[in-house]
N, C-alpha and C positions, 0 to 999 in steps of 0.2 A: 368417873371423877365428878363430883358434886360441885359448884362453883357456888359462893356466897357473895354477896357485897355487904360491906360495912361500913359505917362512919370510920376514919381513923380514927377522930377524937374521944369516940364511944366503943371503941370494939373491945371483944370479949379477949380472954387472955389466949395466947394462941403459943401452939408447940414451939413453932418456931416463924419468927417476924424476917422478913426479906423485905432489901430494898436495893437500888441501885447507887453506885458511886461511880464519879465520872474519875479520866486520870488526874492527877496535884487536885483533887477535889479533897475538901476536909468536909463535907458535909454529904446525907444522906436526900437523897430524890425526894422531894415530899412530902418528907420529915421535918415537920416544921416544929413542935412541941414531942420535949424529952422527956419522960422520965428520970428524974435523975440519978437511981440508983444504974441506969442500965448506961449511962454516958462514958463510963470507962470502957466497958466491952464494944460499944460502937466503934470509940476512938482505935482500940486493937483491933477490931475488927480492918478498919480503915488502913492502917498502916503495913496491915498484914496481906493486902491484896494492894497498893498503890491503884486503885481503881482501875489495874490493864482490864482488857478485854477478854470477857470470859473466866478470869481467875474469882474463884470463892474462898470466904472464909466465914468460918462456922465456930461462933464459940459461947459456950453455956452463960447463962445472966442469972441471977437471983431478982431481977424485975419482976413487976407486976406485971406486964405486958405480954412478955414471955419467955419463955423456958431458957430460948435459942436464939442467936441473931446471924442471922445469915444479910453477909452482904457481899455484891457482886457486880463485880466490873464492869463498865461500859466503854474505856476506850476512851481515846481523848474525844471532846464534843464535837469536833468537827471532821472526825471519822464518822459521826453514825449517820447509819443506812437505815434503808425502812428494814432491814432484817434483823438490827443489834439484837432491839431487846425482843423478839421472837425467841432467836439463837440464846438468849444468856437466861430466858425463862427456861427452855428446857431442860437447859442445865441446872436449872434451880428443883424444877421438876425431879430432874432424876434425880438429883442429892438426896431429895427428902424420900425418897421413895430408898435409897440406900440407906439410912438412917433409922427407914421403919415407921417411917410417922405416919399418923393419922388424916394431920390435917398440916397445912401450914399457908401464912399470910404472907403476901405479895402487895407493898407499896406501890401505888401510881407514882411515878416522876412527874414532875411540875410540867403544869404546862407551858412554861417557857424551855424545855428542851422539847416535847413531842404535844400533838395534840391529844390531849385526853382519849379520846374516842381511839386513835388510831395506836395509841398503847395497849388499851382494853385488848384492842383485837391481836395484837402480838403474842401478848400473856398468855389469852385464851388459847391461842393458836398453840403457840410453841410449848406451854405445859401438854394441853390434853396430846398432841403430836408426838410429843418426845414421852411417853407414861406410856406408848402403844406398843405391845410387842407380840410378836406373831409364835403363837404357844397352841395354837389347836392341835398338835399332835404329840404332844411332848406330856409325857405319865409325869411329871411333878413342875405344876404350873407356880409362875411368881405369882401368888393374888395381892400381890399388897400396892393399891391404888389410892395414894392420900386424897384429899380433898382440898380445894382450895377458895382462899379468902381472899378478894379484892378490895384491899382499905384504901379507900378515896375521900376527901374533906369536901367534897361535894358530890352526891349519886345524880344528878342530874343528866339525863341523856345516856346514862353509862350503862342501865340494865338491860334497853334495848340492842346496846352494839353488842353484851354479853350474851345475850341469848343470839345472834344473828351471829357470831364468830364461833359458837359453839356447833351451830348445824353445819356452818362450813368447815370447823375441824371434824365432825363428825363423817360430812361426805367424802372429805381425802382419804379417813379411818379407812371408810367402808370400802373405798376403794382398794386402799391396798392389802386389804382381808380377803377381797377376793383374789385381787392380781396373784396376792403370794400361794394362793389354792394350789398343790402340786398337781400334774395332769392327769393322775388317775382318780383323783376327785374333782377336779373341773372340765368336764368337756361342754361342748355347745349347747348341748341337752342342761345340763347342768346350770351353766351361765343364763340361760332362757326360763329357768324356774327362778333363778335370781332378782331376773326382771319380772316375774309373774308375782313375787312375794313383794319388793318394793312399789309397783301399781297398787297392787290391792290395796298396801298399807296409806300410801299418799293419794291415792285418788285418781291414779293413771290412768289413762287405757293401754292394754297391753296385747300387742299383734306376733305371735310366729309364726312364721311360714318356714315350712320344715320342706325335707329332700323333694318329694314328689311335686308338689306346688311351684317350689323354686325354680325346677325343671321347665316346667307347663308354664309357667310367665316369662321364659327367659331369661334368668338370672345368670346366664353363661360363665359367669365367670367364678360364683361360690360354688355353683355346681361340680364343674372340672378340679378345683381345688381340694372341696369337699367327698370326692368321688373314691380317694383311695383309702379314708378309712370306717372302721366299722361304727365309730361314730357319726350320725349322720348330721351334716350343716346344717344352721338355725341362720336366719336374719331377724331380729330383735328387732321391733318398732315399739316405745312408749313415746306417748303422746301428753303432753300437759299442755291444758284448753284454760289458762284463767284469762285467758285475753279476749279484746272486743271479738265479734265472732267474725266481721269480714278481715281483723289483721292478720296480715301473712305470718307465717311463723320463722321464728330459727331454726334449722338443722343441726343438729350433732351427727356427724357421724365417727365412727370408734373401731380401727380392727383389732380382733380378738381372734385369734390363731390361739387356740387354748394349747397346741403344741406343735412347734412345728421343724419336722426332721430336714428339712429341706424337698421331702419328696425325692423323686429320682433324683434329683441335682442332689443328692445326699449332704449334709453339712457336716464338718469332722468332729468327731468325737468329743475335742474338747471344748468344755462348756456349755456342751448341748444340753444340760441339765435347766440351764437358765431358759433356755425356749419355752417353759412354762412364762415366762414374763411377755410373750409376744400375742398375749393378751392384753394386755395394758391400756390401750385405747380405749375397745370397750368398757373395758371397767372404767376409765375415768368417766366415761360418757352417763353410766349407771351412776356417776359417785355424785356426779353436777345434775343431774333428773333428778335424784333423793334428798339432795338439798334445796334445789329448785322447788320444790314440790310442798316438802316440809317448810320453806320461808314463804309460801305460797304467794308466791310473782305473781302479779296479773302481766304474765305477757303467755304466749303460745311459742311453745316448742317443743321439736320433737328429737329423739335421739333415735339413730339408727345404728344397728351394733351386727355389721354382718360375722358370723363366726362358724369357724369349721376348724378340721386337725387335718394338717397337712404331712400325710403318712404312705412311705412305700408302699407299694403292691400291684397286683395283676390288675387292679380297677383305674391304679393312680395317672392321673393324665403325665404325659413327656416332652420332653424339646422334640420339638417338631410338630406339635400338634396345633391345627389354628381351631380359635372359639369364636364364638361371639356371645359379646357383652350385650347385659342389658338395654344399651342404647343402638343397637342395630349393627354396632361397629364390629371390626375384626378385630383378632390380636395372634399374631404368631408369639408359640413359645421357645425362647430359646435356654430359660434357665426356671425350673419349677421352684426354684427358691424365692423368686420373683415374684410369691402370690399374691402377697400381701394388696398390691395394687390392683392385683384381676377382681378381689371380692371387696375393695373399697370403691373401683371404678362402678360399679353395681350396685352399692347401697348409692354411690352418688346421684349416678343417673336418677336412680329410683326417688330419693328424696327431691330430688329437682321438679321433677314428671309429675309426682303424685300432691306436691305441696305448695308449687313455685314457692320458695321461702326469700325472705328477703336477706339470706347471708345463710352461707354455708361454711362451716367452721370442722373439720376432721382430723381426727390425734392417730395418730400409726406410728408403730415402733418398726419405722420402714426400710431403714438401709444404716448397715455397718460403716457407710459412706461418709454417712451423718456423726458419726462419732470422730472418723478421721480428719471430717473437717471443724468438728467445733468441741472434741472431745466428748467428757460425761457429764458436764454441768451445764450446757447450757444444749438449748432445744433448736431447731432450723426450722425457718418457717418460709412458706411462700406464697402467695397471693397473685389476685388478679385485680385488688380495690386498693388504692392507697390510702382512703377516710377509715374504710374498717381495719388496714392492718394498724394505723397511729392508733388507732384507739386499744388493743391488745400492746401494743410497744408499750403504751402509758399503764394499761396494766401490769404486765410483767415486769415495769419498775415499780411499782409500787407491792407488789405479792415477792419479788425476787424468786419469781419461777420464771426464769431468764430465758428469752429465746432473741436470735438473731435472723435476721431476713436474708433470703439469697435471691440473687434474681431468675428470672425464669422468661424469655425474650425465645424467634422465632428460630434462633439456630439451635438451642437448647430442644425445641420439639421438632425439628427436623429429623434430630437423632434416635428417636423412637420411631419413625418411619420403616414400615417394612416394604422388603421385596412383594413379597406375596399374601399380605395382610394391608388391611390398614394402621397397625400399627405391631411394634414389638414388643415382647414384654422386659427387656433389658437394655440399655441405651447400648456407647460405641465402647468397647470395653470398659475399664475403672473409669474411665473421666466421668466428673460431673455424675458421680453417683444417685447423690442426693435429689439433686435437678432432676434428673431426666426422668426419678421416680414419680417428681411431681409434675411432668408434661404428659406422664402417662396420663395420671389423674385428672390433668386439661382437662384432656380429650375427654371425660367425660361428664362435662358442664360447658353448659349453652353460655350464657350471659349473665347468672346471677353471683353477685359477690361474693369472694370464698377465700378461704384461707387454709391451707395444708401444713400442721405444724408435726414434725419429724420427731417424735422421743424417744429415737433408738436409745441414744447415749445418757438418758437422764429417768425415766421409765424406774429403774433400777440400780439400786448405789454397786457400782463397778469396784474396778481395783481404784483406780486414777478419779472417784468421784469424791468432791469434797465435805469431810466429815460435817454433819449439821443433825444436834441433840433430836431435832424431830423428825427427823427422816433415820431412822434406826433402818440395820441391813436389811433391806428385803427391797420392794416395791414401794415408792415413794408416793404417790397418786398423785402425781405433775399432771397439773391441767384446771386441777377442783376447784384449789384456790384464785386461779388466773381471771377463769370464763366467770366465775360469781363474782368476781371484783368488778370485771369487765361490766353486767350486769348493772353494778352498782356504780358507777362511771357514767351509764349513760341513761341514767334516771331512773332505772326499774325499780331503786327500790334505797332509800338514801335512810345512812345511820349518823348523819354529820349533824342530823337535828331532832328534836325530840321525839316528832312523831314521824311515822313513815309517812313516805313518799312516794307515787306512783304515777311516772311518767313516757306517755308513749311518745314513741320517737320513729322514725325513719331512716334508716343507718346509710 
């Protein structure tokens, strides 16, 4: 998709003109000067949707303007959320893309209902989001991707938030291109070339330490995971250096189980199809480094993406067996389904040891727990900083990549305590699922600031996950848009004014 900006005042004539109506609104967002052969088809237009939310209406014009007038609901004015016109763009997206068009234009709303800048970045978001569909295997592809026009009656400050919304629709894309990868075309080998093509292209540096290396440094815990199949585990290290050279960096880390059977703890049949998605961390980790890189941030961060396939067999580690993790610690296993946090405990440590960073932030699609307690839309987060988690809460109101916080206090890590380990890899039965995955992951950080956000339930649009035009079925890349918002929240890099912005902080 090509994105233009234009004068309203001046713009060329377009297949088809969109704009938004609020509800009992008799007037178009924007639209300040009519045409007036085209003022009847508005008015129908208008009456034919009552401005609800999300309803379109589409009808030919004999105007100079153009062809088509699409206009579409926003919902009464004080229902909108920073998601409306995300959500009500994609639907406009997809219309014209059902229609067959070429190109079609997208009115700004005034800026007395949203700020300028923070529409741009909706628009962008939710057309290019909602146009994506995951067709790499499929012998008769859709190619028909319109292009679109941003008519604004001032360009002011507006080119730069379009190109800075475009890389971060792009990085959620890339993400979920990979995520949706099936497993016999993404194993860790695979995902580690992925990261080797993105370095090259943005300027990264890019580190894998593959089976035998892992072994020899103590990596105990992707080891034992990565041990039963014939794929052999990767740990993924990119590094983005634009920052002062003595500032500490951020951490990502991301688990990526490019497929995971459960191991001996076997998982039943159904729906195991989906454990290709238990990748999803990693990739969002790749999806925020390739935009990070391409907006070229002067800060330092590194992403850490440990990945392996957790798969039966005579190699594969079993309950009963104890490891030790890269931080010197024990772990008895009592359930091999449980991995996910034996090779995040491991990139943790390792990120902590080799970088001291001043925040550590890791995405895992880590427990079915996490769904039960907060379903498929929203995410479970837990921490040990309360300044660094307010500032992710402020983000994920403002992205509507929603997560909610649980707490995580010393009876919660009692219950990973083992007999004959230093710790276990399953808490006291079901309870506190979620929790106790993330007191595993405590245990493996000292003192620096961290945050553990859970995507089991959100990773992936489920049965019970809520329809949203740019999240089409597959893998959503929950996280992309959060951690670059986040970014831009705390001065790295501001679109609110004409020019950029670059400011260090201390979180």
């Amino acid at each position: 998709m090509k994105i233009r900006l234009e004068n309203l005042n001046n713009s060329k004539k377009t297949t088809m003109l969109c704009g938004f109506v609020l509800e009992d609104s008799d007037k178009v967002l924007g639209l300040k000067k009519i045409e007036p052969k085209i003022i009847p088809s508005i008015r129908q237009s208008i009456n034919d949707i009552g401005g609800i939310f999300g309803k379109i209406a589409v009808i030919p014009t004999t105007g100079k303007t153009a062809q088509r007038i699409l206009l579409a609901g926003l919902g009464k004015k004080e229902n909108i959320t920073n998601d409306t016109i995300r959500f009500v763009s994609g639907k406009i997206a997809q219309k014209a893309r059902e229609l067959k068009l070429k190109e079609f234009s997208i009115i700004i709303p005034s800026s007395s209902l949203i700020e300028p800048v923070l529409s741009i970045t909706q628009i962008v978001e939710g057309c290019k989001m909602s146009l994506y569909k995951f067709e790499k295997y499929k012998s008769k592809k859709e190619n028909n991707t319109p292009d679109l026009t941003i008519l604004v009656s001032k360009s002011e400050k507006i080119a730069k938030a379009i190109k800075i919304a475009e890389i971060v629709s792009d990085g959620a894309i890339y993400t979920k291109s990979i995520a949706n990868l099936p497993p016999n075309e993404c194993t860790p080998t695979t995902l580690a070339n992925f990261a080797r093509i993105v370095s090259k292209k943005n300027n990264m540096k890019c580190n894998i330490i593959s089976k035998n290396d892992l072994k020899k440094k103590g990596f105990g815990g992707i080891t034992a995971v990565g041990q039963g199949s014939k794929n052999e585990p990767k740990l993924i290290i990119l590094e983005h250096s634009h920052g002062p050279r003595n500032e500490k960096p951020i951490v990502l880390v991301g688990k990526a189980v490019t497929f995971d059977t459960g191991g001996i703890s076997l998982k039943p049949g159904d729906k195991m199809d989906e454990m290709k998605f238990d990748k999803c961390g990693g990739c969002t980790v790749i999806g925020i480094m390739k935009a990070v890189s391409e907006l070229k941030l002067p800060i330092n961060l590194v992403g850490i993406i440990p990945s392996v396939e957790n798969m039966p067999s005579g190699e594969s580690y079993r309950p009963g067996d104890i490891i030790k993790l890269y931080n010197g610690k024990t772990a008895e296993i009592l359930n091999t389904d449980a991995e996910g946090r034996l090779i995040l405990a491991d990139a943790l440590s390792y990120g902590e040891k080799q970088y001291s960073p001043k925040a550590i932030i890791d995405f895992a699609t880590l427990t079915g727990a996490c769904i039960i307690a907060l379903g498929t839309n929203i995410a479970g987060m837990i921490s040990n900083n309360d300044k660094l988690t307010q500032k992710i809460i402020e983000s994920s109101k403002r992205t509507t990549e929603e997560i909610w916080q649980l707490p995580l206090n010393d009876d919660y890590m009692d219950m990973v305590k083992s007999d004959v380990a230093d710790m276990k890899n399953v808490g006291i039965g079901r309870a506190a699922g979620t929790i106790t995955a993330a007191a595993f992951l405590r245990n493996a950080i000292e003192n620096t600031p961290w945050i553990h956000i859970d995507i089991a339930g959100v990773a992936w649009t489920q049965v019970a996950t809520k329809e949203k035009p740019y999240n089409p079925k597959g893998a959503t890349g929950f996280g992309v848009r959060l951690i670059l918002d986040y970014f831009v929240s705390v001065g790295f890099i501001d679109i609110r004014i004409s020019k950029t912005m670059f400011i260090h902080h201390v979180i």
